[in-house]
C-alpha positions as CSV (number, residue, x, y, z in Angstrom):
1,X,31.8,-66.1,17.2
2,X,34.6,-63.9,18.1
3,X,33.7,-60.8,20.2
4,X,33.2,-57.3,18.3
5,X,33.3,-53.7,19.5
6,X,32.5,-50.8,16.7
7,X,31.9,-47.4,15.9
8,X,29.2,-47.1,13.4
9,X,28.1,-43.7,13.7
10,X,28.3,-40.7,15.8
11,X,25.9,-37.7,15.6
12,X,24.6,-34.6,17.6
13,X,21.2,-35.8,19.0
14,X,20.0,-32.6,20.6
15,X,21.7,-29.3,20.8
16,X,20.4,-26.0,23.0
17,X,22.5,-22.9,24.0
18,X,21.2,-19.7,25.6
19,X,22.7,-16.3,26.5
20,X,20.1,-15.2,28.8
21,X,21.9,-12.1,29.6
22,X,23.0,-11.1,26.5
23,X,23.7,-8.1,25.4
24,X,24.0,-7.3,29.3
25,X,27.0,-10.4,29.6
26,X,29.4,-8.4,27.0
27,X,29.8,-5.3,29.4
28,X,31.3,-6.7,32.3
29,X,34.9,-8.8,33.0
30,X,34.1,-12.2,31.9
31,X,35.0,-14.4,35.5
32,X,32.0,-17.1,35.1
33,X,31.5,-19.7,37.7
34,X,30.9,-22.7,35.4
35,X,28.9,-25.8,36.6
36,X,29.5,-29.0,34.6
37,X,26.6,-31.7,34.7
38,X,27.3,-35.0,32.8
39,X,25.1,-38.0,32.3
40,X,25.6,-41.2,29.8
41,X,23.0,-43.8,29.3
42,X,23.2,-47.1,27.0
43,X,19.8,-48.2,24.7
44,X,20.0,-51.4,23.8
45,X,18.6,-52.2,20.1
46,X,18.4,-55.1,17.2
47,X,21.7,-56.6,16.1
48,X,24.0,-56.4,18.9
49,X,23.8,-52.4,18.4
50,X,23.3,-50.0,21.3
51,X,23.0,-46.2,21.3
52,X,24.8,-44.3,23.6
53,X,24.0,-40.5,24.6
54,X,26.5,-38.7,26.7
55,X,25.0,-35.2,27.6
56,X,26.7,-32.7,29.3
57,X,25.1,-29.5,30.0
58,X,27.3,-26.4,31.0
59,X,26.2,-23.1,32.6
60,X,28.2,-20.2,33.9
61,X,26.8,-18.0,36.1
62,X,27.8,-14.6,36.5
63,X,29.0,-12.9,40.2
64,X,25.4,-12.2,41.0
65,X,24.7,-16.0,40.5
66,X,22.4,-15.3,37.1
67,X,22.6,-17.4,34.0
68,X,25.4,-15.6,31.3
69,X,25.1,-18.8,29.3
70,X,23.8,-22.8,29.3
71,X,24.5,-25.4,26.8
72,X,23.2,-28.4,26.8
73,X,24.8,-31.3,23.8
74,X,22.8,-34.6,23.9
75,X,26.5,-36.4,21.5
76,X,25.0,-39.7,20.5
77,X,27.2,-43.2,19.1
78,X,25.8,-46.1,17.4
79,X,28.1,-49.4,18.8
80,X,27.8,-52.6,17.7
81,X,28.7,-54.7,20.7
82,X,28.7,-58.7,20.0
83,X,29.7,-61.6,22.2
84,X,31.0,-59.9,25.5
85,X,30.1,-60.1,28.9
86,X,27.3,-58.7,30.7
87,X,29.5,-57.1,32.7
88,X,32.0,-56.1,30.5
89,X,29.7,-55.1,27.9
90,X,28.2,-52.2,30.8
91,X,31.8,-50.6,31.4
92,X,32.6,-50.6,28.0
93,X,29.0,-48.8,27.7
94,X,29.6,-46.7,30.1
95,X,33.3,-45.7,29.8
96,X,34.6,-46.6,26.5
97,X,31.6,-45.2,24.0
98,X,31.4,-42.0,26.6
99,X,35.6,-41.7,26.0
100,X,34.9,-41.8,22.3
101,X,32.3,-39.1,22.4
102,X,33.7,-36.6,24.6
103,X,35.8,-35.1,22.3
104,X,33.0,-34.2,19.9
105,X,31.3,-32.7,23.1
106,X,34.3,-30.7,24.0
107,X,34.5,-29.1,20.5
108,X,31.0,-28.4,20.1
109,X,30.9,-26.5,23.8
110,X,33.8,-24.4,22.5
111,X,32.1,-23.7,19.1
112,X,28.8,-22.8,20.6
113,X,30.5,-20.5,23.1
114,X,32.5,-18.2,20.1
115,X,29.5,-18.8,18.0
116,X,27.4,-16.7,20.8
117,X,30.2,-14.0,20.9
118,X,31.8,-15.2,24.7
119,X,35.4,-16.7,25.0
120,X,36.2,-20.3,24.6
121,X,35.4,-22.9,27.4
122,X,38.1,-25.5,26.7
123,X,36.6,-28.6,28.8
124,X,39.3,-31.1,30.5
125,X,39.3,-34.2,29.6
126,X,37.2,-36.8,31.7
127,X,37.9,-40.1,33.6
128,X,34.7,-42.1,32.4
129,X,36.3,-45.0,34.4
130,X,35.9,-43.3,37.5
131,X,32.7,-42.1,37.1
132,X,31.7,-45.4,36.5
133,X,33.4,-47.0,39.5
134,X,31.8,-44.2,41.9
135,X,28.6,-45.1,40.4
136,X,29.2,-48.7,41.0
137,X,30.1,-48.0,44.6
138,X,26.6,-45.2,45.1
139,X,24.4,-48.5,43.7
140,X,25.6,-50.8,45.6
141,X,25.7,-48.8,49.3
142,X,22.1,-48.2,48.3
143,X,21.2,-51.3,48.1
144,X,22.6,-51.8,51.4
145,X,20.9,-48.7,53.0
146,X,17.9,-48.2,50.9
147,X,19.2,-44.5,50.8
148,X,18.0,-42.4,47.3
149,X,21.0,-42.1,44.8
150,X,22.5,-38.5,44.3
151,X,23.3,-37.2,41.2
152,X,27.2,-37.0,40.2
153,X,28.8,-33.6,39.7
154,X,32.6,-33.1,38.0
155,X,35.1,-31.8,40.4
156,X,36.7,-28.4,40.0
157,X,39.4,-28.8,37.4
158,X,37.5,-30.2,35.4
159,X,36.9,-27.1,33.5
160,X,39.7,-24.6,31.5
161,X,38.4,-21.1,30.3
């Protein structure tokens, strides 16, 4: 059998945005401090398929440091994924599926922020690759420390508003 790699669906999964501040957040100059939290996991299920959920939660916080907005967007895929290697099959997973998602991510941050009456955040692109490589390197020094993992944060940049 030859190997396979598809699309068969994408869809939201779970959608949540807040204005905690609101009306209070419309008053002021709009300079938000944005923090960018991503996180992709792989569930394997019948028929070579898996379901991948990339989740990126965004929340900018004001100058005093309080909440002006948070959205969280659980974008899901459904990949068939037949006939490749263990260890291919993870960093295509991993990078590939998240690379196909983001862009349905990136829109739906924008929307929601208009939709609740603040400016566009235009997300930059990510490197999924290096995420994954970082990750590889964080697993494997902890096996050879026993240290606890720490989650991953996006660099500055990573962001456009």
């Amino acid at each position: 059998m030859a190997a396979e790699f598809a699309m068969e669906r994408i869809y939201v999964k779970d959608l949540s945005f807040e204005s905690p501040q609101a009306p209070a957040v419309f008053q002021g100059a709009w300079q938000p401090n944005v923090q960018l939290d991503i996180n992709s996991k792989a569930v394997g299920l019948p028929e070579d398929r898996f379901e991948v959920v990339l989740t990126v939660t965004v929340n900018l916080r004001g100058p005093d440091g309080s909440s002006a907005a948070i959205i969280e967007v659980q974008q899901a895929g459904l990949f068939r994924v037949r006939d490749i290697p263990e260890e291919q099959r993870a960093r295509m997973l991993a990078t590939l599926c998240p690379n196909i998602l983001f862009p349905y991510v990136r829109e739906t941050v924008d929307s929601m922020m208009v939709r609740g009456g603040l400016p566009p955040l235009h997300l930059a692109p990510v490197n999924f690759d290096a995420l994954f490589d970082e990750a590889v390197k964080r697993r494997n020094a902890k096996k050879a420390d026993g240290s606890p993992t720490v989650s991953t944060h996006l660099p500055k940049g990573a962001v456009e508003h």
